[in-house]
VEXMARKOL-28367 format. One record per residue (C-alpha): x, z, y; residue in one letter; residue number from 1. Coordinates in Angstrom, 2 decimals. Example, Ala and Ser with C-alpha at 12.3 -4.5 7.8 and 13.67 -1.06 7.14 Angstrom:
// residues 2
SITE        px        pz        py   rest    nr
SITE     12.30      7.80     -4.50      A     1
SITE     13.67      7.14     -1.06      S     2
This chain:
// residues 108
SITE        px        pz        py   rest    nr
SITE    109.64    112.70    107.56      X     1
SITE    110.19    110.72    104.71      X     2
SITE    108.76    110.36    101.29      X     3
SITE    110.57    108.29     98.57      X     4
SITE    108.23    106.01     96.18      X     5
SITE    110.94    104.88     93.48      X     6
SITE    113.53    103.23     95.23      X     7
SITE    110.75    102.58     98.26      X     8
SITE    110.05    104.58    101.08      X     9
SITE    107.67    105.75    103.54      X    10
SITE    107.14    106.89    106.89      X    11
SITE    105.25    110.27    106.65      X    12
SITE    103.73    112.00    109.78      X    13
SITE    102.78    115.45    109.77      X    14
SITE     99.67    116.35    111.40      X    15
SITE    100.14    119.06    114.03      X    16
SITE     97.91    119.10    116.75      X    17
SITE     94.60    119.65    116.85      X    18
SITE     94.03    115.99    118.21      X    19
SITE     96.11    114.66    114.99      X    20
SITE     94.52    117.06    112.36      X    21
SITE     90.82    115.90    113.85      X    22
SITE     91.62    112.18    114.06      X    23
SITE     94.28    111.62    111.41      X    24
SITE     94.15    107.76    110.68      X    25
SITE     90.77    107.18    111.54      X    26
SITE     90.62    104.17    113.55      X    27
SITE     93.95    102.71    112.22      X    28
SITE     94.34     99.50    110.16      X    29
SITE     97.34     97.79    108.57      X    30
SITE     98.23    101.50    107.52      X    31
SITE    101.90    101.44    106.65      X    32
SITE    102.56    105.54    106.85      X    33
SITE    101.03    109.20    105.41      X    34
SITE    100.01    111.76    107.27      X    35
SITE    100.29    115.21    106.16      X    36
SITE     98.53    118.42    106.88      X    37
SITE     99.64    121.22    105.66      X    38
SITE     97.17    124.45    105.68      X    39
SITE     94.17    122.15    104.70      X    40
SITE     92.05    122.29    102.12      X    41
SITE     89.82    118.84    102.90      X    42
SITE     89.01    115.87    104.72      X    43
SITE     86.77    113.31    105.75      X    44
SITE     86.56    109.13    106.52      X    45
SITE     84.20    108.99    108.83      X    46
SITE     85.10    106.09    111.34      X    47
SITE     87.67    104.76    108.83      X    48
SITE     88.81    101.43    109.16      X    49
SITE     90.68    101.03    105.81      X    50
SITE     90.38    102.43    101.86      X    51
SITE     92.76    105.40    101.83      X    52
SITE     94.36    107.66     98.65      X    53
SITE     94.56    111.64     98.87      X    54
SITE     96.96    113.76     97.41      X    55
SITE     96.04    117.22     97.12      X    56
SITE     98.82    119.54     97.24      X    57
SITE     99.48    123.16     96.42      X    58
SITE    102.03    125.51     98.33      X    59
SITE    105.27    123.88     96.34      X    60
SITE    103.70    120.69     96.80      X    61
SITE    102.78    120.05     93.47      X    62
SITE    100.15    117.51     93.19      X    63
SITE     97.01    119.14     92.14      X    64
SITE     94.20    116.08     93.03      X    65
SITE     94.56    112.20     93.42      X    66
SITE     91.64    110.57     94.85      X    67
SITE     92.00    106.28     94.70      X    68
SITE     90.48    104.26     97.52      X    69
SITE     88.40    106.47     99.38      X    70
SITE     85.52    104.80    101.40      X    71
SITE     84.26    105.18    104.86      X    72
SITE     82.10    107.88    105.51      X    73
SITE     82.93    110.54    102.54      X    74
SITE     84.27    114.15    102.62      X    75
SITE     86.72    115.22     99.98      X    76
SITE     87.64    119.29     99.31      X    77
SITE     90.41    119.72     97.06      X    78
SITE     90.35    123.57     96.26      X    79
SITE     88.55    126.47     98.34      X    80
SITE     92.39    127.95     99.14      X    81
SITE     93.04    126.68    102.48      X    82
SITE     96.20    128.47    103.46      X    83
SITE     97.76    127.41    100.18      X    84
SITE     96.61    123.73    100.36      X    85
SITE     97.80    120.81    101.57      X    86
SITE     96.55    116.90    102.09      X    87
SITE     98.47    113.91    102.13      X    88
SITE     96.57    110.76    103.25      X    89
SITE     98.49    107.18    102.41      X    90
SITE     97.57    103.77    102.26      X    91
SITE     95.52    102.46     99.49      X    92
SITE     97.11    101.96     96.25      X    93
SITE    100.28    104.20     96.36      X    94
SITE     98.35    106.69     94.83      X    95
SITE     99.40    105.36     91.20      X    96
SITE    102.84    105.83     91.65      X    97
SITE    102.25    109.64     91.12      X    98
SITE    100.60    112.20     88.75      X    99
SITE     98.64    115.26     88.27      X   100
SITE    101.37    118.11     88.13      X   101
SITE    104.36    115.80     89.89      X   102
SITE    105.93    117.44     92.34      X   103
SITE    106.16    115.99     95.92      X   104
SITE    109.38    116.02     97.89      X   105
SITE    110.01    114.84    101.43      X   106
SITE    112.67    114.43    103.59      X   107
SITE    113.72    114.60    106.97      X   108
């Protein structure tokens, strides 16, 4: 899956299994992709290696939180509606190429 930043783009992967909803990048560095997951309503960065930005979706993917350069060791909950939430974790600073109330779009 990709999402398109302007006339960039990036890799996104969608976490699945329970493995890649538990770990999602923890442990990674030189992050260059997202990871989604869809149904969930908040994270954490414990055992994070690198800053990361959150984007809280609703169910049309309408961005409804934007956290910048989350630390190590914190736990973020973007609404209490977990079936109709969403997360998308990317690399630091991409975060400010979107908005409150933008909508999200990604492609296959």
């Amino acid at each position: 899956m990709v999402l398109f930043i302007g006339k960039n783009k990036i890799n996104i992967k969608e976490a699945i299994t329970f493995n890649e909803r538990l770990n999602g990048l923890i442990g990674k560095t030189n992050i260059d992709y997202g990871m989604l997951f869809r149904k969930c309503n908040s994270i954490h960065t414990f055992f994070m290696k690198e800053d990361i930005d959150i984007i809280g979706l609703d169910k049309d993917d309408k961005i409804i939180y934007i956290y910048e350069n989350l630390g190590k060791n914190r736990i973020i909950k973007v609404n209490n509606k977990i079936n109709e939430t969403s997360i998308l974790e990317l690399p630091k600073g991409l975060s400010k190429c979107f908005k409150l109330n933008d909508y999200i779009k990604f492609q296959n």
